[in-house]
N, C-alpha and C positions, 0 to 999 in steps of 0.2 A: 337613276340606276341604269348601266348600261348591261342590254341584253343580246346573248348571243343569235348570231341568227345561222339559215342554213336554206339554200334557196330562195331567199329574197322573205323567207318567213322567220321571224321572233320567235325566236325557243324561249317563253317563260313559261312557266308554273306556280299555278298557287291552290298551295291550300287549306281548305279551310274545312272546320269541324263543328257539326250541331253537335252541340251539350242537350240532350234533353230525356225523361224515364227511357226505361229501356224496350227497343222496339216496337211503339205506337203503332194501333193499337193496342195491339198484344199484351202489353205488360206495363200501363199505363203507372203504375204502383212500384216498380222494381228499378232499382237503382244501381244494378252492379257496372254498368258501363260507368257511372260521374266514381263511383267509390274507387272502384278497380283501378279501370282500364284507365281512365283520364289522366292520373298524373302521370303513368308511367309513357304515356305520348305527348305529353306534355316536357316532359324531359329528356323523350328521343330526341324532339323537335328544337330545343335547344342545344343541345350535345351535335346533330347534325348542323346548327348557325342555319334551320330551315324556320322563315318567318309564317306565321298562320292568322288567318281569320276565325274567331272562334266562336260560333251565334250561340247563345245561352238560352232559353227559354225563361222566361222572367217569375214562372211559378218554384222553379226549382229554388231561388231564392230564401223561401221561409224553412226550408229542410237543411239550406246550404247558405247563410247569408255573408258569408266571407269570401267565399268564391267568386265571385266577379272582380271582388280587389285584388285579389290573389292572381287572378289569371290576366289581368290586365297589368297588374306592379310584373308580373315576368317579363311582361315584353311585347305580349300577343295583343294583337287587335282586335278587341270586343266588341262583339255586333249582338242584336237584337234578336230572337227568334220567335216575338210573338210571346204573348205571355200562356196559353195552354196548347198541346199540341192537337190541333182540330185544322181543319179545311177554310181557311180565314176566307176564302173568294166567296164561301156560299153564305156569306154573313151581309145585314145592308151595311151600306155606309157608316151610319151612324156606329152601328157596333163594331165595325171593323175600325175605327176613327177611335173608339172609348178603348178597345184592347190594346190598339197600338199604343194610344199615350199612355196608358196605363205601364202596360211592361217596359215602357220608355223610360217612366220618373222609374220604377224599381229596380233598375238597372243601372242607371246614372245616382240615382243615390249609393248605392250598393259598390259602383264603383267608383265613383268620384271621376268617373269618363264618360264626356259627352257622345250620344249615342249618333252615327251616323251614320251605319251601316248597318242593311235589313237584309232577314233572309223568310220568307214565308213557310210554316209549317206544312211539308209535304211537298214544296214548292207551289203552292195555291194563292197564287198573286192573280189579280184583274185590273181594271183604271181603276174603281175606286181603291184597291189597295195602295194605288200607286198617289191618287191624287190626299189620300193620308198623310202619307210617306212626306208627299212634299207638303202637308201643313206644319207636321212636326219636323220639317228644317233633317231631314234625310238627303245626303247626296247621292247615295248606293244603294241600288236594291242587287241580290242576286240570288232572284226567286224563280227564274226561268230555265230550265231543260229545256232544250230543244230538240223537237220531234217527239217530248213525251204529252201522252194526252191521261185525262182522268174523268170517269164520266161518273152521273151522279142518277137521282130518280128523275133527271126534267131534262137529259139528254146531256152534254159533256160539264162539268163543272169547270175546265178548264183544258185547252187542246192549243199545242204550241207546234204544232206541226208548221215548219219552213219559216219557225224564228230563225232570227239571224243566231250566228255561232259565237261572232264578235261583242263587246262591247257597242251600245246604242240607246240612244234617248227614244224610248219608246211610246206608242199610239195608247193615248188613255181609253182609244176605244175597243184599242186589240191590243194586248201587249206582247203579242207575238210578231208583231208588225210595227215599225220606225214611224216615229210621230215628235211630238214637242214636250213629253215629258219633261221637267225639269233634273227628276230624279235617272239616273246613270243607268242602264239593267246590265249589269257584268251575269252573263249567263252561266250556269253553271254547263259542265262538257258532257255531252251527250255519247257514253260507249259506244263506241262504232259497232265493238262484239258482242254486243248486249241492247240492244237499243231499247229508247225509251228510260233508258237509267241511268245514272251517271259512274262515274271511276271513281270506287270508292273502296274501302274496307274490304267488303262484301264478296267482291269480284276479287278484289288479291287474294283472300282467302279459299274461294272455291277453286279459280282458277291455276293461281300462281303468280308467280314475282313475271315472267317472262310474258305471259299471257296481259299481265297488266300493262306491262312496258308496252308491248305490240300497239293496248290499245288505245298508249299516251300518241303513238308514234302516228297511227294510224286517223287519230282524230282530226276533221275538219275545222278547229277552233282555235284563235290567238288572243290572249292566252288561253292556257289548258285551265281549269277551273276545277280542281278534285273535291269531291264529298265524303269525308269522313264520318264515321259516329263511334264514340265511345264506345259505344252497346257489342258494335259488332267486333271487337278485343277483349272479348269475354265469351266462356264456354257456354251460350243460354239453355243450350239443348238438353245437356247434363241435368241443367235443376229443372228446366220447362219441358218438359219430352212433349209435351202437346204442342207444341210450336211447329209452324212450317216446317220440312223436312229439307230445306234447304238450311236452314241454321244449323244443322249438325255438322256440316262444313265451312259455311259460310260466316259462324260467330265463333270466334276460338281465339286464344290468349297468342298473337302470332306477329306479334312488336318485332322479334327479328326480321320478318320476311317485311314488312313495313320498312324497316332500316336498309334494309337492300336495296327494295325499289325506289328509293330516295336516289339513295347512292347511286345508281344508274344510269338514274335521270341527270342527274348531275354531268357524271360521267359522258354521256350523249351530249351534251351541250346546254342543258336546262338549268335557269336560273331564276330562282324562288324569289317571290315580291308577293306581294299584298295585294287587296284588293282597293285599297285606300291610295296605296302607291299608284298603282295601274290607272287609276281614275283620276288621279293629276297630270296624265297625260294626254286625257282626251277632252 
């Protein structure tokens, strides 16, 4: 695939969408993001010819066991998201090692597609999640934020401050830091306007279509890497008023403005690829 550039920098974009309950913690039990919200982004994204990465959680499976064939027969590229949504880094080896193959075969049965793309829930990747990855025959992981940290009771559970921005084979000892991984880390984009979080749903909805574009344009990273979720293209605040008081703007039925800033980005020079595409070039 040939991408535009603009200053000596690769205008692409991609992105890509956790499937998993709605709002984790929060709403471990509630599904209106996979019911809702999914198909109808599901079919913007093809209606726009905008290709996506799409990580499933491998528990949703036994509520939804069609869905993975479903979402891979469209076209999209199914990746892994860990089979329940928890903090996979603060797990040993071994357990992080039994979840991954686990959600691995549930996923590849379910789809009849070999799994080779991973995304950690919450983005909580370490070496040992990495040195998994690569038992179970994973070329991708794209479970790194850069410059987001997240601390736990024994001090950070994981802190990626002055990862790189770029795609890179990362240190099984730090994986915020370039090493001899085997496995790829395609980072996700760190909001320039928002730091610590990525370009997602969230922020187009709070902020706006214009405020989002700023912060594709604005971003340090080649490619741009977006994070979507379901969840956040549904009203949660309506039926959950106990929820953060930032969902009352931040989750809402807003597939048009979603459509726009596609178009935009397009419009600018941005040209949508994959994450599977992007990693056969480096």
């Amino acid at each position: 695939m040939q991408t535009n550039t603009q200053g000596g920098r690769t205008r692409t974009a991609i992105v890509s969408l956790d499937v998993e309950p709605d709002y984790p913690p929060y709403l471990g039990d509630s599904h209106m993001g996979v019911q809702i919200a999914l198909p109808g982004i599901l079919d913007l994204l093809k209606t726009e010819q905008v290709p996506a990465n799409v990580f499933m959680l491998a528990q949703l499976c036994s509520a939804y066991p069609s869905l993975p064939k479903e979402i891979a027969d469209e076209g999209f590229n199914l990746g892994c998201h860990a089979k329940q949504h928890g903090l996979l880094c603060l797990s040993e080896f071994e357990t992080q090692l039994r979840e991954i193959n686990e959600s691995t075969r549930i996923l590849q049965e379910a789809s009849g597609r070999k799994m080779t793309v991973f995304r950690a829930p919450d983005f909580s990747v370490n070496g040992d999640t990495l040195r998994c990855l690569e038992m179970a025959s994973y070329s991708i992981d794209s479970s790194v934020l850069p410059g987001r940290t997240m601390k736990s009771l024994h001090g950070y559970a994981y802190d990626f401050r002055g990862a790189p921005t770029s795609p890179y084979h990362a240190s099984l000892e730090d994986v915020a830091k370039r090493g001899d991984s085997h496995v790829l880390e395609m980072p996700a984009t760190e909001n320039p306007l928002n730091r610590e979080a990525p370009i997602g749903g969230g922020y187009l909805n709070t902020q706006g279509v214009d405020k989002a574009v700023e912060a594709v344009l604005l971003a340090d990273a080649s490619p741009i890497v977006l994070v979507l979720h379901p969840w956040e293209f549904v009203d949660l605040f309506a039926r959950f008023p106990t929820l953060p008081r930032w969902t009352k703007k931040g989750c809402k039925d807003n597939l048009p403005a979603l459509s726009e800033f596609l178009g935009i980005l397009k419009a600018k020079g941005y040209e949508f690829s994959t994450l599977d595409e992007m990693g056969r070039t480096f």
